[in-house]
C-alpha positions in Angstrom: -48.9 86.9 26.5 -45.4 87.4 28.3 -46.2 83.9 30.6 -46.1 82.0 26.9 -43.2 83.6 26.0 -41.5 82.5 29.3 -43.0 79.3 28.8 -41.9 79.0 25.2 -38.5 79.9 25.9 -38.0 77.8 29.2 -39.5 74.5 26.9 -37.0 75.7 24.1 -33.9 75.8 26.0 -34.6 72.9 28.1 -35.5 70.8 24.7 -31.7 71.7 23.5 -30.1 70.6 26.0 -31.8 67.5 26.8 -30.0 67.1 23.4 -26.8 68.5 24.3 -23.8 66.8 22.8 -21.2 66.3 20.3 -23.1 64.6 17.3 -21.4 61.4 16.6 -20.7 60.2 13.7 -19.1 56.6 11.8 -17.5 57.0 8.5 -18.7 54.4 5.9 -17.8 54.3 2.4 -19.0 51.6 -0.1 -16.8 51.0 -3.6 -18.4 48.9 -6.4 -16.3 47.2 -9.1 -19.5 45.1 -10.9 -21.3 42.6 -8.9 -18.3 43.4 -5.8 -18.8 45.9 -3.4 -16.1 46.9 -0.4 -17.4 48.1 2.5 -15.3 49.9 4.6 -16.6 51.5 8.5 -14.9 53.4 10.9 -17.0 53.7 14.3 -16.3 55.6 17.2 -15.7 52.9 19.8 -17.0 55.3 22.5 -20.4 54.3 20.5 -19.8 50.8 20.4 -19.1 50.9 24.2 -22.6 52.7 24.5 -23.9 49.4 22.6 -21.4 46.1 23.6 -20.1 47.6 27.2 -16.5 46.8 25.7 -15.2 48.2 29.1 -14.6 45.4 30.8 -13.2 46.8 33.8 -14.8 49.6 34.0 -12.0 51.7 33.8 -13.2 54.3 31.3 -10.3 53.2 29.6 -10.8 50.9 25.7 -7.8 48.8 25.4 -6.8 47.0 22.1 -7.2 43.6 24.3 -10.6 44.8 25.3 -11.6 45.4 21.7 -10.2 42.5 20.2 -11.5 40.1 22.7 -15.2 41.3 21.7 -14.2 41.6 17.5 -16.6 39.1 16.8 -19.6 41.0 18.1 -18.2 44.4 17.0 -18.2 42.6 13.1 -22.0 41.1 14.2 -23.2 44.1 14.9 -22.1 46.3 12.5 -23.0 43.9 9.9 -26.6 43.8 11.2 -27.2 47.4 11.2 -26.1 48.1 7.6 -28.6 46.5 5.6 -27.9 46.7 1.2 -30.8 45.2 -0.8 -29.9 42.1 -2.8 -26.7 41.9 -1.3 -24.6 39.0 0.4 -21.5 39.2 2.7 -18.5 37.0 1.6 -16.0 37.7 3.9 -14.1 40.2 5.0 -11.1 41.5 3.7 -9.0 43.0 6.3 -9.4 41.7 10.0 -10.5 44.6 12.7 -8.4 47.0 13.3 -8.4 50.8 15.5 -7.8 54.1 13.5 -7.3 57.4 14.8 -9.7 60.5 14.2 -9.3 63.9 15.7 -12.6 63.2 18.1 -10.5 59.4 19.5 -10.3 55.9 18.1 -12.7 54.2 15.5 -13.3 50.9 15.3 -12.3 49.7 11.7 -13.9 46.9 9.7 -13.7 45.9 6.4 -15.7 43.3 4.5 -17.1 42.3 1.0 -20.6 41.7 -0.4 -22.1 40.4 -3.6 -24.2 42.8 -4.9 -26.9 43.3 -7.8 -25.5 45.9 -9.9 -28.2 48.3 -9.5 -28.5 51.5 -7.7 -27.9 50.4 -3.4 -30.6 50.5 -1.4 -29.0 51.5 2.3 -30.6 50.9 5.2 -28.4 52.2 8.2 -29.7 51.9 11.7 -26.8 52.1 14.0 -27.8 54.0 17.7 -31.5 53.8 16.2 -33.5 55.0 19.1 -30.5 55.9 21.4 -28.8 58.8 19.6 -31.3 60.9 17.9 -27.9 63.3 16.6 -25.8 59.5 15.4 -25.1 59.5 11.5 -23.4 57.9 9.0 -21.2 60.0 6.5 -21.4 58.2 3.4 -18.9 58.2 0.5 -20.1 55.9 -2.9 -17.9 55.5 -5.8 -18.2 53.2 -8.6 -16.2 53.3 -12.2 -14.4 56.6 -11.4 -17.6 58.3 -10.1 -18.3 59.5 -6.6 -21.1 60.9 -4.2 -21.5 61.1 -0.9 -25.1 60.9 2.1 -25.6 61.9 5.4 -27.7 58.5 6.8 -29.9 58.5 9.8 -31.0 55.6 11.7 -34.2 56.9 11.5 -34.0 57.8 8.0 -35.0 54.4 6.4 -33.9 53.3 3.3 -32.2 55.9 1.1 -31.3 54.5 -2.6 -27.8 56.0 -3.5 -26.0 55.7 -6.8 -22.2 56.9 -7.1 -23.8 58.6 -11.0 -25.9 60.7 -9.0 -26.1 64.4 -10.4 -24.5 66.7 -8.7 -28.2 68.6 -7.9 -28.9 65.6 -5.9 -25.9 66.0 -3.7 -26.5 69.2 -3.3 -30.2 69.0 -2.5 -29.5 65.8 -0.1 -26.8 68.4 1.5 -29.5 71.1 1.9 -31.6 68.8 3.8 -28.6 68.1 6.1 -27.8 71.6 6.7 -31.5 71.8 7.6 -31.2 69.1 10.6 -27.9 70.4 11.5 -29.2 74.0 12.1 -32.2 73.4 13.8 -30.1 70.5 15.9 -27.4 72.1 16.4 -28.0 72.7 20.5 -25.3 75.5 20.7 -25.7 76.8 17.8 -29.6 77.9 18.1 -28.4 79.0 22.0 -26.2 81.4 20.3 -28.3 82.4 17.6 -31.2 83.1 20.0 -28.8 84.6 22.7 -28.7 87.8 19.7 -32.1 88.0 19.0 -33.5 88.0 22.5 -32.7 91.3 22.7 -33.7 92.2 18.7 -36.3 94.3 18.7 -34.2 96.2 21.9 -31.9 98.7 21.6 -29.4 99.3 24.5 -29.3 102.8 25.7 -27.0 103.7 29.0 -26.8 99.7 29.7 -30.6 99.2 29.2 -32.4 97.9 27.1 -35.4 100.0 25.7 -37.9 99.4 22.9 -36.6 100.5 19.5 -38.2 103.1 17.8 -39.7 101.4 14.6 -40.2 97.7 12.9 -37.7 99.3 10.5 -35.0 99.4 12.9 -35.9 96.3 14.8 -35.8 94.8 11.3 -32.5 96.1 10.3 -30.9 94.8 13.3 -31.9 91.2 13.2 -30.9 91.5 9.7 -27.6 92.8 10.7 -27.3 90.0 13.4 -27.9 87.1 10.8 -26.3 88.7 8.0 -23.3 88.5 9.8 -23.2 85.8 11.2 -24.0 84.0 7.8 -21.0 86.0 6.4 -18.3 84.8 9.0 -20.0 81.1 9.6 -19.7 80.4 5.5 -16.6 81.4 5.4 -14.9 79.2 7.8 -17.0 76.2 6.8 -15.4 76.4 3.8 -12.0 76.6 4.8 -13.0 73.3 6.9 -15.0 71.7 4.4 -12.3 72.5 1.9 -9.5 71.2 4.4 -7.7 74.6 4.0 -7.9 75.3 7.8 -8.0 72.6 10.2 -8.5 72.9 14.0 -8.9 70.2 16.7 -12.6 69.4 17.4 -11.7 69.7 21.1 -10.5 73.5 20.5 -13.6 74.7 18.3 -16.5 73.3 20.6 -15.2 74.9 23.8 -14.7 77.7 21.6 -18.2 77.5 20.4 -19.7 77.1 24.2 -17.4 80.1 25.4 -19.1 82.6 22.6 -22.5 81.2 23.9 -21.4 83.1 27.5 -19.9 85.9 26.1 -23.6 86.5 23.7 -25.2 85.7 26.8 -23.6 88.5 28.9 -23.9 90.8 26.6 -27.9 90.5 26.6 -27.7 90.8 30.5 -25.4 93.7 30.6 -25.5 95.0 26.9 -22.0 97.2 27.8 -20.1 93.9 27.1 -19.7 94.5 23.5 -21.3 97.7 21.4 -22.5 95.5 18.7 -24.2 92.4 18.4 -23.7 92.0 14.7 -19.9 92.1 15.5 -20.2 89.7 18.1 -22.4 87.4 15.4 -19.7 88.0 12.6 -16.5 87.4 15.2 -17.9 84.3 16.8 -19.8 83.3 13.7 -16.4 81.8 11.8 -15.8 79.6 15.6 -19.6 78.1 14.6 -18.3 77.5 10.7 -15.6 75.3 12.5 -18.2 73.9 13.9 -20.4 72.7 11.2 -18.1 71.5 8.7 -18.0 68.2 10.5 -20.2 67.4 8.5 -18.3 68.1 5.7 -14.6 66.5 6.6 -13.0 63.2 5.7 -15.5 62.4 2.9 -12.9 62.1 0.0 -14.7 63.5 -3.0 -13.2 64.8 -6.0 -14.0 68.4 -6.4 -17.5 68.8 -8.2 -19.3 66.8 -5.5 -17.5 68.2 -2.9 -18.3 71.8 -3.9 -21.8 70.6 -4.6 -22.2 68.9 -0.9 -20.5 72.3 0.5 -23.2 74.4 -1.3 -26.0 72.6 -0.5 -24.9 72.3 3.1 -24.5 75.9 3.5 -27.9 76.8 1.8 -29.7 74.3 4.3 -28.0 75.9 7.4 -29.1 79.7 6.0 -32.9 77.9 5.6 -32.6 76.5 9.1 -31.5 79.9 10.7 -34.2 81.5 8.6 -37.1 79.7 10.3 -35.8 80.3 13.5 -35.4 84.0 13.0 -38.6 83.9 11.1 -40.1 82.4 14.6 -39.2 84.4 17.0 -39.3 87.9 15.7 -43.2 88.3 15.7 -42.9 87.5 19.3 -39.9 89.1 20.2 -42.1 92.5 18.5 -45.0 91.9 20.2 -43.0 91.9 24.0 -40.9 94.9 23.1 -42.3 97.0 25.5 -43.1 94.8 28.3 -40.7 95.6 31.3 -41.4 92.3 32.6 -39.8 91.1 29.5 -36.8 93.6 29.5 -36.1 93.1 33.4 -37.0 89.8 34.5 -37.8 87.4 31.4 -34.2 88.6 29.5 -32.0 88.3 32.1 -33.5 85.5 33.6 -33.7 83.7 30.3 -29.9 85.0 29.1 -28.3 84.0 32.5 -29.9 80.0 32.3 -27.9 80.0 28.9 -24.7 81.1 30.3 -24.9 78.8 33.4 -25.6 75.8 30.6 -22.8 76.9 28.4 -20.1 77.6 31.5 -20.8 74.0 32.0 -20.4 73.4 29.1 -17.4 75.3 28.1 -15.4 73.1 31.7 -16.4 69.8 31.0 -15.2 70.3 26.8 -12.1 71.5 27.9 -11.3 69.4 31.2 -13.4 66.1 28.9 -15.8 66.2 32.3 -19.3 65.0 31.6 -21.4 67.5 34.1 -24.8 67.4 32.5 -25.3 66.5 28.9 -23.2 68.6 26.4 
């Protein structure tokens, strides 16, 4: 039983990190007035580099020369991977031009299509089958009305209509919140940094079985209550734009609490609590996943909606993780071979991963994935 377990847990972390990065994202928002519809994209060029090699020297360096010499591709290829049913390009209505956004510069193209005025039918494959994390945050208005989508390239066609209710936002949130959890690399490294150790209590730096399923119960509930708590909140001080911190600052933030949780299961003197370490490092993670959420420019009842939703789908994702684990995590409780050699073996692999991380977020180093 404890040889699955290490093998569960070595396939598990090595799975996240193969996946390890900043989820990028383009910023697309449609407008209909009747039969016209404005399109307006702002890609990351770092992701058009990935696709054109705009770099022409090699430098590591995107120039404004080096951009505009390859516009025409740039508009070719954007136009080919946004595909609206029963619609036509005209033309576009603003030449290419660079925009800043807090994670660099975004390539910015704006163009018009004729449109049957119907419901869209989107299909968005930008990065299909090279970024599994790429998506592209939506905003659709139309006669005063708004909505927003998270699409995938792998999602197919979604139909959106800027009327939608706002249940369907909120349920198409929820579904987000979902992927985003269970994606979210450094998030579920945290998250299972505290619940290696769940069914544990520490006792003169060791870890020892705890007493009951009661107790072992009240502490993962502790654990995620908390960190529900704290994470909520500071989404929705993001999500909201109330509080606004550099993405550079809250993911080296994020991978330095991933070190400290993971300490603390190797040498549980670190910190007394592991729900206060969930609930203090818990509002860094909010930061963290209202990306999600910023620079879609809703009115209030969609946005609210789309925060809600969000949130619920991130609980649901947590849930199933926690829901996962613990029957294992219970049944190893005793083994010394799991409280001496599989904890600390498993705890220190995360910290190494997330040190690395932590120095190439704040230096902009790429070291291994992340």
């Amino acid at each position: 039983m404890i040889y699955r377990v290490i093998a569960l847990l070595a396939l598990s972390i090595f799975s996240l990190t193969a996946w390890a990065h900043k989820a990028g994202d383009s910023y697309l928002a449609i407008s209909q007035d009747g039969p016209v519809v404005t399109v307006a994209w702002d890609v990351a060029l770092r992701d058009l580099d990935l696709l054109l090699v705009l770099d022409a020297n090699d430098d590591k360096q995107l120039t404004w020369g080096e951009v505009r010499t390859r516009a025409s591709d740039i508009e070719a290829l954007l136009q080919a991977n946004l595909q609206i049913a029963d619609c036509q390009a005209v033309g576009q209505s603003a030449p290419l031009a660079i925009v800043q956004y807090s994670d660099g510069n975004y390539a910015a193209l704006r163009w018009l299509m004729r449109c049957a005025e119907a419901p869209l039918s989107i299909d968005y494959t930008l990065l299909a089958g090279i970024d599994a994390l790429h998506r592209g945050l939506l905003t659709l208005s139309r006669d005063g009305a708004s909505t927003s989508a998270v699409l995938r390239p792998d999602a197919g066609p979604q139909v959106i209509s800027a009327d939608d209710s706002l249940w369907q936002t909120f349920t198409r949130f929820s579904q987000e919140g979902i992927h985003h959890l269970l994606s979210g690399y450094d998030h579920v490294l945290f998250l299972l940094c505290l619940l290696l150790p769940a069914c544990l209590i520490a006792r003169n730096g060791q870890w020892q079985a705890t007493a009951s399923l009661r107790q072992s119960l009240w502490q993962t509930t502790a654990i995620v209550t908390a960190f529900t708590l704290a994470h909520s909140l500071t989404l929705a001080l993001a999500a909201l734009e109330i509080v606004n911190l550099p993405s550079q600052w809250v993911e080296s933030a994020i991978a330095a609490s991933i070190v400290l949780a993971a300490l603390h299961t190797i040498w549980p003197r670190v910190i007394a609590s592991r729900a206060l370490l969930a609930g203090g490092f818990g509002l860094l993670h909010g930061f963290g996943f209202a990306g999600v959420l910023q620079g879609l420019p809703l009115t209030t009842g969609p946005r609210l909606s789309a925060l809600a939703g969000f949130n619920v789908g991130v609980e649901l994702g947590q849930l199933s993780v926690v829901l996962a684990a613990f029957p294992v995590l219970w049944l190893v409780r005793h083994s010394s071979l799991y409280k001496r050699i599989v904890l600390p073996l498993f705890a220190g692999l995360i910290a190494v991963v997330a040190m690395l991380w932590l120095v190439q977020r704040v230096f902009e180093w790429q070291l291994i994935p992340g």
